[in-house]
C-alpha positions in Angstrom: 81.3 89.3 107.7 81.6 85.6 107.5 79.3 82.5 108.3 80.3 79.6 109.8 77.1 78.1 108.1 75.6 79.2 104.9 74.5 82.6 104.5 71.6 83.9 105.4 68.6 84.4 102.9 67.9 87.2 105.5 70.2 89.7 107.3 69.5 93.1 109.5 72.3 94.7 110.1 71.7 97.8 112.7 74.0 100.7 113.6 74.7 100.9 118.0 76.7 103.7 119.3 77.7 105.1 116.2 78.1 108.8 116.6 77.6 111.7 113.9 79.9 111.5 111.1 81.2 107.3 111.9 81.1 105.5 108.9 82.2 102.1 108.0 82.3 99.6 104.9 81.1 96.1 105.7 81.5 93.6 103.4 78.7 90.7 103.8 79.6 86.6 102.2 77.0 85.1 99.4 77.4 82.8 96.9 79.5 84.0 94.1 76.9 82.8 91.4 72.9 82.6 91.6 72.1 85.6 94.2 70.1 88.3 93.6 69.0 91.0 96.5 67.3 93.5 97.5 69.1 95.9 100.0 67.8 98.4 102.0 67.8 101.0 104.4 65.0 101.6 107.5 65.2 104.5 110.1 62.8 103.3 113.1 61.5 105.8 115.2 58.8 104.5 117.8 56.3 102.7 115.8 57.1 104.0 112.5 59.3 102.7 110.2 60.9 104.8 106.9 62.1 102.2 104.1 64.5 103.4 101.5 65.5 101.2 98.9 69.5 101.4 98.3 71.1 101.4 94.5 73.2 99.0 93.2 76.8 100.3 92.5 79.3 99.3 90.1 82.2 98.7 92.6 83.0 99.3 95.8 84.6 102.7 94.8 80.6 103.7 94.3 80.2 102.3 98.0 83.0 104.4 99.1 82.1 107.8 97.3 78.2 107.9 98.4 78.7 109.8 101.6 75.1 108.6 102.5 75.6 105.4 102.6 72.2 104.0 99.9 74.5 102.6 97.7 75.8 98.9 97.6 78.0 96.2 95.4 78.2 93.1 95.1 82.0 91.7 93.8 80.5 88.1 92.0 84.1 86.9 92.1 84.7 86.9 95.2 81.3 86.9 96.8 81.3 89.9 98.8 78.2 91.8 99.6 79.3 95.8 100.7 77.9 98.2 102.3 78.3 101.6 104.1 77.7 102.5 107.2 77.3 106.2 108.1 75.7 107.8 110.9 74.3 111.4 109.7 72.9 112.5 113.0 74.2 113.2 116.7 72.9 111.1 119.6 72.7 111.7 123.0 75.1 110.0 125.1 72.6 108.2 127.0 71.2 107.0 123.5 72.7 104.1 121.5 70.6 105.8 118.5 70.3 109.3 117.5 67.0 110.9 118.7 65.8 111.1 114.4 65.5 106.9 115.0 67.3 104.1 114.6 69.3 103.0 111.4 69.4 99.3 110.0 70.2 98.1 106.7 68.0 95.1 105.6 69.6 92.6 103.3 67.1 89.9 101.3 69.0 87.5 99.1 67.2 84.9 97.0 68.0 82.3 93.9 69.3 79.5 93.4 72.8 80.1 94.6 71.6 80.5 98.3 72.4 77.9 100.6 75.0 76.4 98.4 78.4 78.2 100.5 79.5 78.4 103.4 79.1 81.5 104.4 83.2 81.8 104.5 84.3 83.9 101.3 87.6 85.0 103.5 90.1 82.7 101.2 88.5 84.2 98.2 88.4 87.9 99.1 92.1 87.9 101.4 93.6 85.3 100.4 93.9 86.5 96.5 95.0 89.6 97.5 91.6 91.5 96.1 90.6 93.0 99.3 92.9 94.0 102.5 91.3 92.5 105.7 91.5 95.3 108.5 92.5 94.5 111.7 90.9 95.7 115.1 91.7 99.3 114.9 91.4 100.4 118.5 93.3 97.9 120.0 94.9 100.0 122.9 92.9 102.6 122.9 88.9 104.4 122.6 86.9 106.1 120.5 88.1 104.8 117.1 92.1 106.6 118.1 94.6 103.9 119.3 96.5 107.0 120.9 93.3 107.6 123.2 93.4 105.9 126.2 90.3 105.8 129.1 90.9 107.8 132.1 91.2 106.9 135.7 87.1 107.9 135.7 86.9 105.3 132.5 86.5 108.7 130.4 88.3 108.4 126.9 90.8 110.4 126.5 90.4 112.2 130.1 93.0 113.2 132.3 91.2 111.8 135.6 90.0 115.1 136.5 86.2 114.6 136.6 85.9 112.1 139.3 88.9 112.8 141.0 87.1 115.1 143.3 83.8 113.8 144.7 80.9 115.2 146.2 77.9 114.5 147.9 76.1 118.0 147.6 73.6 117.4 145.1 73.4 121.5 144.5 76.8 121.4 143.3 78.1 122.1 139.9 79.5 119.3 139.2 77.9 117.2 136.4 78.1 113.2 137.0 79.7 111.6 134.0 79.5 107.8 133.6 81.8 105.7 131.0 80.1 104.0 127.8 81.2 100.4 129.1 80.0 101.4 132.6 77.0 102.7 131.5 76.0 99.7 129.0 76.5 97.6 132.2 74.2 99.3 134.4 71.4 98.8 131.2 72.2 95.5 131.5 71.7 94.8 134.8 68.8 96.9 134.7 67.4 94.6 132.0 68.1 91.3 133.8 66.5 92.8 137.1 63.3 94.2 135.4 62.7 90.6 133.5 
């Protein structure tokens, strides 16, 4: 994650629609010199908040291995914060969080280095060859699996049969699925209309 400014001294970064078992790597651009932080991990559920404070690995194999996700690395040559993303618990469809709260990781970064980048570390971390920079991997297709494609009913991976037939008995059987992108847009609107 790059800045097109300097970095911020202060940076929340919160899972959405992750479902159980997702995990990703982000790495996040500081300074290379002058940083120190304090990283960690809040589950929010209602009004109550659970902080855990992550450990600092030695490289981002640590990152990788902890299949929990509380530890993080920071590479000083090249200026890249990492961290790992993994969503432990299921979620109901109709939830962007799992019903156990939602996960954030809470980045503070202080000393004298801050505010002296750019917030763009891409030249150092690519461009040497250090890191590989991953590009979008669902292009074409849903659900993290290019070879998934949505449905006629905007179902990933569907073969059109849900909504092919409709009905208009409420008694009936039939369960009334709506898509992820159709069901964000409804929020939406719903949002706008209740403001």
């Amino acid at each position: 994650m790059h800045f097109s400014h300097p970095s911020p001294p202060q940076l929340r970064l919160q899972m959405t629609n992750f479902d159980q078992g997702d995990t990703i790597v982000v790495g996040v651009c500081y300074p290379t010199w002058g940083v120190n932080f304090v990283v960690q991990r809040n589950l929010v559920y209602g009004w109550h908040t659970v902080v855990t404070n992550m450990t600092q690995g030695n490289s981002i194999a640590d990152v990788n291995n902890d299949v929990q996700g509380n530890t993080w690395y920071y590479d000083q040559r090249t200026g890249l914060l990492f961290l790992r993303f993994t969503q432990l618990n299921a979620r109901p469809w109709t939830q962007y969080c799992p019903l156990e709260g939602c996960e954030s990781l809470n980045i503070v970064a202080s000393g004298s280095g801050m505010g002296t980048n750019t917030g763009d570390c891409s030249g150092a971390a690519y461009g040497t060859g250090t890191y590989a920079k991953m590009e979008y991997a669902t292009r074409g297709g849903c659900n993290g699996s290019p070879e998934l494609e949505y449905d006629s009913c905007g179902i990933c991976g569907g073969n059109g049969s849900l909504c092919a037939k409709g009905t208009n008995d409420i008694n009936a059987s039939t369960k009334l699925i709506i898509s992820t992108p159709l069901l964000s847009l409804i929020f939406i609107l719903t949002l706008c209309i209740l403001l």
